[in-house]
VOGU-864524 format. One record per residue (C-alpha): x, y, z; residue in three letters. Coordinates in steps of 0.001 Angstrom, whole numbers, plus 500000, padded with zeros to 6 digits. Example, Ala and Ser with C-alpha at 12.3 -4.5 7.8 and 13.67 -1.06 7.14 Angstrom:
<pts>
512300495500507800Ala;513670498940507140Ser;
</pts>
This chain:
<pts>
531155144965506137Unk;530365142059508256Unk;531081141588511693Unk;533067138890513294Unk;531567136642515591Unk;534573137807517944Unk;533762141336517736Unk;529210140866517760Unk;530263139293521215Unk;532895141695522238Unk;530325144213521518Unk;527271142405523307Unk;529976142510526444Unk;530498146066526306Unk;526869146905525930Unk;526078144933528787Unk;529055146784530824Unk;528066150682529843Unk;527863153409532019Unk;526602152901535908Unk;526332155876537865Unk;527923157548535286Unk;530833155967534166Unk;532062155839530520Unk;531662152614528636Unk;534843150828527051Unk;534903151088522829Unk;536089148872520406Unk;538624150030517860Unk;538925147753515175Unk;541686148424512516Unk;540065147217509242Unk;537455149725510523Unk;540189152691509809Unk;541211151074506741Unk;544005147997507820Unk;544597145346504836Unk;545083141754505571Unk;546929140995502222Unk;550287140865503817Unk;551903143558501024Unk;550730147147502013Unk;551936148742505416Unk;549548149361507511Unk;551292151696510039Unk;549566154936509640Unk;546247152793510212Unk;547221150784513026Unk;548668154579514769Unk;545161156724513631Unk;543316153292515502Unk;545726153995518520Unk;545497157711518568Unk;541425157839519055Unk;541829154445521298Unk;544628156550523252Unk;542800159624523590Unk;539534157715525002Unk;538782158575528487Unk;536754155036529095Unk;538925151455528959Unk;540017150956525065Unk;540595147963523015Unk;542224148109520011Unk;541150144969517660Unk;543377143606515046Unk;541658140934513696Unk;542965137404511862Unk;544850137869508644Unk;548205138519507814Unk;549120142935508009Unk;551999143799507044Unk;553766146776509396Unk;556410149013509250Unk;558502150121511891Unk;555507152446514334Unk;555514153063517976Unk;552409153487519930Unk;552904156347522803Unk;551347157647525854Unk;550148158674528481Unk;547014157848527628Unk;543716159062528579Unk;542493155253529633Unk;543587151733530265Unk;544168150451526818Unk;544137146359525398Unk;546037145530522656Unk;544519142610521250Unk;546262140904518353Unk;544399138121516351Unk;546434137716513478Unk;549938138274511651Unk;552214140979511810Unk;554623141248509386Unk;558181142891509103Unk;559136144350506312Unk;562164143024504446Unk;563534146446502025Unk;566734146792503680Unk;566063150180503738Unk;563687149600506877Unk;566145147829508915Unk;568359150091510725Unk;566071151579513294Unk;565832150442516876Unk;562164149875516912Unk;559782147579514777Unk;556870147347517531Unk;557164149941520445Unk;554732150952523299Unk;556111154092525105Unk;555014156033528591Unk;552184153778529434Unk;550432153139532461Unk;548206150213532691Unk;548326148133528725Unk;547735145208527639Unk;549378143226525015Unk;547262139960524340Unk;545185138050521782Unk;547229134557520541Unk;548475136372517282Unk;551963136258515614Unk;554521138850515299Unk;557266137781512557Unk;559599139488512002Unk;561368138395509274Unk;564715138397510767Unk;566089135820507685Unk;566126139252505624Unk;568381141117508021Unk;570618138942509725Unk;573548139319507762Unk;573696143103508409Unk;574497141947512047Unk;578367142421511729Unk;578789144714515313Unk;581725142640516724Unk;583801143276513792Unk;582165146343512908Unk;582706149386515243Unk;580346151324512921Unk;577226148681512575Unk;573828150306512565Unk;571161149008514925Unk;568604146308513839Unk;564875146500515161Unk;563785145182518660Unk;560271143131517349Unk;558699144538520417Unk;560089147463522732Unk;558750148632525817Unk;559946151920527349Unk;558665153412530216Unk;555387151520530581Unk;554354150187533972Unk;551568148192535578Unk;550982146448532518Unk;550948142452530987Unk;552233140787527440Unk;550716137723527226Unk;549556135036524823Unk;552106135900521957Unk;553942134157519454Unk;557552135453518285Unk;558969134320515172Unk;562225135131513807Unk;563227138778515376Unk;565648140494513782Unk;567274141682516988Unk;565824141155520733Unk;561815139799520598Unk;560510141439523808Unk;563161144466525251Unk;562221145977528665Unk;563404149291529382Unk;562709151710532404Unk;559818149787533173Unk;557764149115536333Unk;555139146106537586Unk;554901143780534108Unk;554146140468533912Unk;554837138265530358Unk;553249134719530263Unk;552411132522527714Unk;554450133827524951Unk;556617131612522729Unk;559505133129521326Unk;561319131352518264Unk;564775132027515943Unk;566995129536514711Unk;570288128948517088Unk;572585130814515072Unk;570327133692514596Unk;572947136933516037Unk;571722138777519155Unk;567972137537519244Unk;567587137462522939Unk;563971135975523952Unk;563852138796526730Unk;566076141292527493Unk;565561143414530612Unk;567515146873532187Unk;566414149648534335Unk;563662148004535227Unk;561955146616538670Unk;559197144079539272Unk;558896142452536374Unk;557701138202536209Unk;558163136222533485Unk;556021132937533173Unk;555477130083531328Unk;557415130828528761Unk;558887128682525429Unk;562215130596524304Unk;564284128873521739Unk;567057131456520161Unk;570261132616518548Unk;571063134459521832Unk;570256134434525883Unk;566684133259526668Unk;566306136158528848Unk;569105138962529529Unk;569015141324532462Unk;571517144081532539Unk;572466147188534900Unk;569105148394536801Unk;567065145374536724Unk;565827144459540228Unk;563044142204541509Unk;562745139769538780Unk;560743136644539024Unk;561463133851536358Unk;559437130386536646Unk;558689127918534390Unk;560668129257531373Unk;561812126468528802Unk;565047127583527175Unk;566657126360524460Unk;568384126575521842Unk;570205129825523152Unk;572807130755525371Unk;570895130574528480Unk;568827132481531341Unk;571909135481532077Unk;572304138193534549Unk;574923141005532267Unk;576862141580530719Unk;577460144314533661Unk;580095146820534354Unk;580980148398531139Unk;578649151215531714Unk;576108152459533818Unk;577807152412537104Unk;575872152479540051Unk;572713151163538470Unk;572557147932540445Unk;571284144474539964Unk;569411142793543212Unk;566558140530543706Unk;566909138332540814Unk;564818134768541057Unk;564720131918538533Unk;562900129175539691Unk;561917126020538036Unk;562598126130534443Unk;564765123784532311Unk;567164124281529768Unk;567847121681526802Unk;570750122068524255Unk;571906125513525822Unk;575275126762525623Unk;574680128207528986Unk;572214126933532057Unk;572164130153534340Unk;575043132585534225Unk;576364135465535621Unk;578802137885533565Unk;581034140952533953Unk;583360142658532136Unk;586956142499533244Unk;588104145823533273Unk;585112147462534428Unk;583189149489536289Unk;582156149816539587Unk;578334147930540815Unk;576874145410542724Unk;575034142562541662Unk;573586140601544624Unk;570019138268546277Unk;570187136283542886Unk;568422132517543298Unk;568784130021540795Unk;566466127204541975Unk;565117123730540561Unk;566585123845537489Unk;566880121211534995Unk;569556120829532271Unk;569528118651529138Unk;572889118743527694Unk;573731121815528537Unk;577584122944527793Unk;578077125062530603Unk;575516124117532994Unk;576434127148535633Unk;578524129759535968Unk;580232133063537082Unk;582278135071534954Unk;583595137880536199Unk;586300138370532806Unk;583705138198529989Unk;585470139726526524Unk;583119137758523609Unk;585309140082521308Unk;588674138576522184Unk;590881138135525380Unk;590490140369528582Unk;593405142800528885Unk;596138141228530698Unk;596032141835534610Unk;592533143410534068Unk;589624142573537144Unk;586163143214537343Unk;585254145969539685Unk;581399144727540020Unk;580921143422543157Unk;579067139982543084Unk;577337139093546398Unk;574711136934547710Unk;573998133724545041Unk;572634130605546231Unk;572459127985543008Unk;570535125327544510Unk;568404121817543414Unk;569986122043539873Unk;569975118432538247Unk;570537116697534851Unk;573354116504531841Unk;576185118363530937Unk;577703118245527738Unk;581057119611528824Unk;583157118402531820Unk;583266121719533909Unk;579485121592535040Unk;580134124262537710Unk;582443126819536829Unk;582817129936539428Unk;585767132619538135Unk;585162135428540508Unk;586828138756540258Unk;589702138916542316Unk;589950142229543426Unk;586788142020544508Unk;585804137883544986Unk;582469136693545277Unk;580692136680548499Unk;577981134040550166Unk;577996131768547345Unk;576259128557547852Unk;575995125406546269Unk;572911123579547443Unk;572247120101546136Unk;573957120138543040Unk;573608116639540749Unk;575219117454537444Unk;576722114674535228Unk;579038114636532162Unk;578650111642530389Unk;581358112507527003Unk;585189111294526926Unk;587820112854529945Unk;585039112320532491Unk;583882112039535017Unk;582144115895535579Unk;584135118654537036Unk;583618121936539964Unk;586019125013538918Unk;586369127471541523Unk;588173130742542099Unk;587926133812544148Unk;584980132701545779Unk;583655132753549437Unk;581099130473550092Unk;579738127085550723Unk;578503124266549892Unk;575579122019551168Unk;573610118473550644Unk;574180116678547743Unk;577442117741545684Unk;577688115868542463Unk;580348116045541220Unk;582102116897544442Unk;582039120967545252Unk;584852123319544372Unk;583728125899547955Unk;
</pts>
């Protein structure tokens, strides 16, 4: 079999990096080498894991190599700890399969107990998510069966995704949990806008994590974070369609596990049903969500540019007289600019057992340009204020 130019130079690099004063060289393992077919129609997963379990059980730095072609791959996790740093370096096509009989698993791509992985290489992970869509029926279904996360991470720290494409999930793309130190940049993540719960990114439980330079256009939030996710950077994200860059739902479980330290910093949103949003449930229970920025933000036609709710029910009406007990404090929304398509362009519904605290509204220039104008603030149980430029005209 011949060699790739890729891999001849990938090789001539490791050669020229082996062992100094002892130390163990990195290795190449390339899947077609343990048998992986490009044809797109037999599953490759017990390949791709015998490729990881020799990579993983390296003591030097491992890459795994999946060359260009189209593999098709079931439903496989890759687990740690590993004896090495491992790179993940995907060239071509992975496939979801589309037997319904495949769907109802958590997990099509996973990467657990990891220290120090990489997830790179410009290749595209589809997965199929036309095929399984219509088995999404959880709001109506109390007994609905889970569909599979295109890529999960689960305790893996110190780590980076990057250069990615993410075609048609049929749940979340990229899901974060228990993690620690990852950055993801330069992915694109893609499903059409009514696509059910394919959130870009979702995030909980975890700390230090940065997003960058991302292109998310979905059926659900851009990016999610829920209960436990602290220190999160978010810059130059591009959102949209979807519902948005959002911080919950919290409160319905997980008390205690706190959100704090949340930054989203010059991204724009275009045809969103959300800008950047923060929502509880109302009745729930008791946290704190608080040091959240929202700064130079653009919106193109966004419905509902910003906002607080603290009585989020998607599934019908809050119970009457119900309040959220999650504790909202610290938010500063400021330089946020463009087009609304709604009239509320601000809309702040705190909880009001427990109202929002140090809100601020910091040069605000939103406009609504459809019939009943001109743009509206909505305010209430809210302690704050508001500063420079107010357009329309601040509700603190």
């Amino acid at each position: 079999m011949k060699c790739s130019f890729e891999i001849v130079v990938l090789l001539l690099f490791f050669l020229s990096t082996t062992s100094v004063n002892g130390e163990i060289p990195p290795k190449i393992f390339d899947v077609t080498m343990y048998g992986a077919v490009a044809n797109g129609e037999i599953d490759n997963a017990q390949v791709f894991l015998k490729a990881w379990t020799d990579a993983c059980n390296y003591v030097g730095r491992s890459r795994i190599w999946i060359p260009k072609g189209t593999y098709l791959l079931g439903s496989v996790s890759f687990i740690g700890p590993c004896k090495g740093s491992i790179i993940f370096v995907i060239k071509g096509i992975l496939k979801a399969p589309t037997d319904p009989s495949t769907f109802f698993t958590d997990t099509w791509i996973g990467f657990r107990y990891l220290d120090d992985l990489v997830v790179k290489g410009g290749g595209v992970l589809n997965g199929q998510g036309s095929s399984a869509w219509k088995y999404n029926d959880c709001q109506r279904n109390p007994q609905c069966k889970n569909l599979p996360v295109t890529m999960r991470f689960d305790f893996v720290k110190n780590s980076r995704i990057q250069s990615l494409k993410s075609i048609n999930s049929k749940n979340s793309h990229f899901n974060l949990f228990a993690c620690y130190n990852m950055n993801i940049s330069h992915v694109k993540l893609t499903a059409p806008a009514d696509s059910p719960n394919t959130d870009g990114i979702h995030i909980g439980t975890s700390s230090k994590i940065k997003i960058l330079h991302a292109n998310i256009s979905t059926g659900d939030d851009c990016i999610s974070m829920v209960a436990g996710s602290q220190n999160i950077e978010i810059s130059d994200v591009s959102c949209g369609p979807g519902h948005g860059i959002s911080i919950g739902s919290l409160g319905r479980s997980l008390a205690q596990q706190h959100v704090k330290g949340i930054n989203v910093r010059n991204c724009t949103f275009t045809n969103t049903d959300n800008g950047v949003r923060i929502k509880t449930w109302s009745p729930s229970l008791y946290s704190v969500a608080s040091d959240m920025t929202f700064e130079n933000i653009i919106m193109n036609n966004v419905r509902n540019p910003v906002v607080i709710d603290q009585q989020y029910c998607p599934a019908g009406g809050c119970p009457v007289e119900s309040e959220s007990s999650v504790q909202i404090n610290d938010v500063t929304f400021s330089n946020i600019r463009g087009t609304s398509s709604t009239k509320v362009v601000v809309n702040l519904l705190c909880s009001r057992i427990l109202p929002c605290k140090n809100v601020k509204l910091i040069d605000i220039n939103l406009a609504y340009l459809g019939p009943g104008g001109p743009a509206t603030s909505m305010c209430s149980h809210v302690i704050g204020s508001s500063h420079g430029k107010q357009i329309p005209g601040g509700c603190l």
